[in-house]
Each structure stands twice: as structure tokens, then as C-alpha cells.
C-alpha positions as a printed Julia matrix, in Angstrom:
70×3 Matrix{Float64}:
  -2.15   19.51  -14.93
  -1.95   16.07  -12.66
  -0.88   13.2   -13.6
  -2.59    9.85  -13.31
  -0.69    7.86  -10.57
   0.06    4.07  -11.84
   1.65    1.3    -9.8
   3.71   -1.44  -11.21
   3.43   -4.87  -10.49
   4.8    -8.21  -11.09
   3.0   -11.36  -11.8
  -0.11  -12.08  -12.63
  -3.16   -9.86  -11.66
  -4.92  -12.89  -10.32
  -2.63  -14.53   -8.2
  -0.67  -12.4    -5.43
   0.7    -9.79   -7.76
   4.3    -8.36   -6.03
   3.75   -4.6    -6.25
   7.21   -2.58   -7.25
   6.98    0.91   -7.77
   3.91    3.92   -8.37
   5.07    6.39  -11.2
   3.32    9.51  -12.95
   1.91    9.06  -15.99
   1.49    6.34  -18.12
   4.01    6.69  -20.49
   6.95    6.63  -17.73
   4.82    3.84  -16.32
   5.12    1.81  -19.59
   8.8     2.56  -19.53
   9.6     1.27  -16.41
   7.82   -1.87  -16.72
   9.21   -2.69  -20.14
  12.98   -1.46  -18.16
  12.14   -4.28  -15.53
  11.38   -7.03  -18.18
  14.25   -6.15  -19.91
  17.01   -6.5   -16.91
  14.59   -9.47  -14.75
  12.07  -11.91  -17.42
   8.77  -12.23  -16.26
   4.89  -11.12  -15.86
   4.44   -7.19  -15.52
   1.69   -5.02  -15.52
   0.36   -1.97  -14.46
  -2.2    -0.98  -12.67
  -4.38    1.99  -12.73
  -5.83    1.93   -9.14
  -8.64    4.97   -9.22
 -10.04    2.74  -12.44
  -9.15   -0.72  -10.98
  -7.69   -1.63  -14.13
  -4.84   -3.03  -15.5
  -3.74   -0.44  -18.24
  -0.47   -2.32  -19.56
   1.06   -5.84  -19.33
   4.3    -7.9   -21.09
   5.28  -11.21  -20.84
   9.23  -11.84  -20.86
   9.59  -15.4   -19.41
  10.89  -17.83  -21.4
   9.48  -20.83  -21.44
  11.17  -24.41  -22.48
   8.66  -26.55  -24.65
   8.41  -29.73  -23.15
   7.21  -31.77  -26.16
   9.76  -33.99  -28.03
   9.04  -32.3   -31.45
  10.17  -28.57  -29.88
């Protein structure tokens, strides 16, 4: 049986996502993207393009609060 095809992005969805890689399957999708968060912080997600939909995402940034009570 085929696998679905997924490509892996990074960014947001909405605004000029940087495309990375296409894998098989969404498991070794997942795996990748979580791989790439783990080594670079940032947006990821991926994308299943026959659906147009974004099947996965994570978040790894870290962000500073700004306020003076933390």
C-alpha cells in the first residue's frame, strides 16, 4: 500500500511558510518535525497537500516575557 506524501514546513501557515523536506507517512513526518524543533526552536508544521491541510504543528520558540512581574 502507498503512503500519504507530507511536506514539512517552517513557520507559520499564514505567513510565507519555508518548506524543508516531503516524507512518507505521517508518523515519520511527525518525527522529523519534532527532530527539527528539537536541534533548531521554532514554528513547524506539516502539511498534507492532496487535503490542503495542516495535519501536525509544535511550537519550540522561546519567548522572553516582557512584563516586569515575569
Amino acid at each position: 500500500m502507498l503512503e500519504h506524501r507530507f511536506d514539512i514546513f517552517s513557520g507559520s501557515p499564514d505567513n510565507e511558510p519555508l518548506w524543508l523536506e516531503v516524507t512518507d507517512g505521517l508518523a515519520d513526518a511527525i518525527e522529523q518535525m519534532v527532530q527539527r524543533a528539537s536541534t533548531k526552536p521554532g514554528c513547524y508544521f506539516v502539511y498534507e497537500g492532496s487535503s490542503r491541510t495542516v495535519v501536525a504543528s509544535i511550537d519550540t520558540e522561546m519567548r522572553v516575557s516582557c512584563s516586569p512581574n515575569g
